[in-house]
N, C-alpha and C positions, 0 to 999 in steps of 0.2 A: 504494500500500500504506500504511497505518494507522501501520506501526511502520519507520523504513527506520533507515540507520545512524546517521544525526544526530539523532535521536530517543532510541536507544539511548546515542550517546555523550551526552547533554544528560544524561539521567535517572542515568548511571553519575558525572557530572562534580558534578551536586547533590547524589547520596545515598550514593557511593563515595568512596574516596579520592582517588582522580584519574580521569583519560576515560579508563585501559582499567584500572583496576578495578571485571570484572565476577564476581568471586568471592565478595565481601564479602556478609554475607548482608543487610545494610540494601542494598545496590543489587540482588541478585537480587529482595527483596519490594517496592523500588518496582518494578520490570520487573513484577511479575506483577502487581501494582495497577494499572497502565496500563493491560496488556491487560487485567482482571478488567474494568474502566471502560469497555471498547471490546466486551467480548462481551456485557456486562450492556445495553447500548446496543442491540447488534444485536438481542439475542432477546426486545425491547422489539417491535423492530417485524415481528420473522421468530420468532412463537409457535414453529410445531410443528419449528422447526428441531433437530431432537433430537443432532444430532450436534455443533453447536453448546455443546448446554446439557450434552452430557458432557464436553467438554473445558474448560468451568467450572468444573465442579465437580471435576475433577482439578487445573485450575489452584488454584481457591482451598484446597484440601486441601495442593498443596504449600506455598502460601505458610503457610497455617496449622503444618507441619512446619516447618518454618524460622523461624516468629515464636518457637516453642514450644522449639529449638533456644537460640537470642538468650535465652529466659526462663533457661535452665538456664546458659550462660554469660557473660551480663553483663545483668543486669538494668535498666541505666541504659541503655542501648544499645535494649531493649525500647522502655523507656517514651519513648525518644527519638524513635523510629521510627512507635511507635504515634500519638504528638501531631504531628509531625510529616506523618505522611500520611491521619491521621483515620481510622484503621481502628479500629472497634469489636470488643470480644469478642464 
Protein backbone atom coordinates (compact mmCIF):
# COMPACT_ATOMS: atom_id res chain seq x y z
CA UNK A 1 0.00 0.00 0.00
CA UNK A 2 1.00 3.72 -1.02
CA UNK A 3 0.31 5.35 2.25
CA UNK A 4 0.95 2.61 5.55
CA UNK A 5 1.43 4.03 9.13
CA UNK A 6 5.01 5.26 8.97
CA UNK A 7 4.37 7.32 6.18
CA UNK A 8 1.48 8.93 7.83
CA UNK A 9 3.45 9.34 11.06
CA UNK A 10 6.66 10.96 8.99
CA UNK A 11 4.26 13.46 7.07
CA UNK A 12 2.35 14.32 10.71
CA UNK A 13 6.11 14.46 12.60
CA UNK A 14 7.25 17.36 9.58
CA UNK A 15 4.03 19.32 9.14
CA UNK A 16 2.32 18.67 12.62
CA UNK A 17 3.35 19.31 15.83
CA UNK A 18 4.50 16.19 16.95
CA UNK A 19 3.85 12.05 15.37
CA UNK A 20 0.33 11.82 16.46
CA UNK A 21 -0.69 15.31 15.78
CA UNK A 22 -3.18 14.49 13.13
CA UNK A 23 -5.76 17.34 13.64
CA UNK A 24 -3.79 20.37 12.81
CA UNK A 25 -4.80 21.56 9.61
CA UNK A 26 -1.07 22.05 8.18
CA UNK A 27 -0.71 18.03 8.75
CA UNK A 28 -4.22 17.17 7.53
CA UNK A 29 -3.36 19.34 3.93
CA UNK A 30 0.05 17.72 3.72
CA UNK A 31 -1.83 14.20 4.01
CA UNK A 32 -4.05 15.13 1.31
CA UNK A 33 -1.08 16.58 -0.90
CA UNK A 34 0.59 13.10 -0.62
CA UNK A 35 -2.30 11.38 -1.66
CA UNK A 36 -3.53 14.22 -4.29
CA UNK A 37 0.46 13.36 -5.75
CA UNK A 38 -0.33 9.56 -5.77
CA UNK A 39 -3.88 9.65 -7.43
CA UNK A 40 -2.78 12.41 -9.97
CA UNK A 41 0.00 9.61 -10.63
CA UNK A 42 -2.38 6.92 -11.18
CA UNK A 43 -4.93 8.56 -13.44
CA UNK A 44 -1.74 9.58 -15.52
CA UNK A 45 -1.42 6.11 -16.57
CA UNK A 46 -5.26 4.55 -15.62
CA UNK A 47 -7.23 7.41 -18.14
CA UNK A 48 -10.92 6.25 -17.87
CA UNK A 49 -10.44 5.35 -14.23
CA UNK A 50 -13.51 7.41 -13.30
CA UNK A 51 -13.98 6.44 -9.92
CA UNK A 52 -10.45 7.36 -9.21
CA UNK A 53 -10.62 10.99 -10.64
CA UNK A 54 -14.00 11.56 -8.39
CA UNK A 55 -12.21 10.96 -5.34
CA UNK A 56 -9.61 13.72 -6.59
CA UNK A 57 -11.42 15.93 -6.99
CA UNK A 58 -13.31 15.59 -3.59
CA UNK A 59 -9.89 15.17 -2.06
CA UNK A 60 -8.54 18.36 -3.47
CA UNK A 61 -11.84 20.30 -2.69
CA UNK A 62 -11.30 19.22 0.87
CA UNK A 63 -7.93 20.34 1.10
CA UNK A 64 -8.83 23.54 -0.79
CA UNK A 65 -11.68 23.91 2.51
CA UNK A 66 -9.06 23.75 4.80
CA UNK A 67 -6.33 25.99 3.04
CA UNK A 68 -9.35 28.52 2.92
CA UNK A 69 -10.18 27.68 6.62
CA UNK A 70 -5.92 28.43 7.67
CA UNK A 71 -6.78 31.85 5.37
CA UNK A 72 -9.54 33.05 7.68
CA UNK A 73 -7.53 32.01 10.84
CA UNK A 74 -3.88 32.69 10.61
CA UNK A 75 -2.65 34.00 7.76
CA UNK A 76 1.08 33.28 8.32
CA UNK A 77 0.37 29.73 8.95
CA UNK A 78 -1.36 29.88 5.07
CA UNK A 79 1.51 31.31 3.44
CA UNK A 80 3.73 28.88 5.45
CA UNK A 81 2.19 25.92 4.32
CA UNK A 82 1.59 27.18 0.87
CA UNK A 83 5.71 27.77 0.36
CA UNK A 84 6.33 25.03 2.19
CA UNK A 85 4.48 22.39 0.01
CA UNK A 86 4.39 24.20 -3.29
CA UNK A 87 0.62 24.29 -3.73
CA UNK A 88 -0.40 26.89 -6.06
CA UNK A 89 -3.89 28.80 -6.10
Amino acid sequence: MYLDSEKKKEIFAQYGKSNTDTGSPEAQIALFSYRISHLTGHLKSNKKDYTTERSLKILVGKRRRLLDYLIDQDIERYRAIIKELGIRK
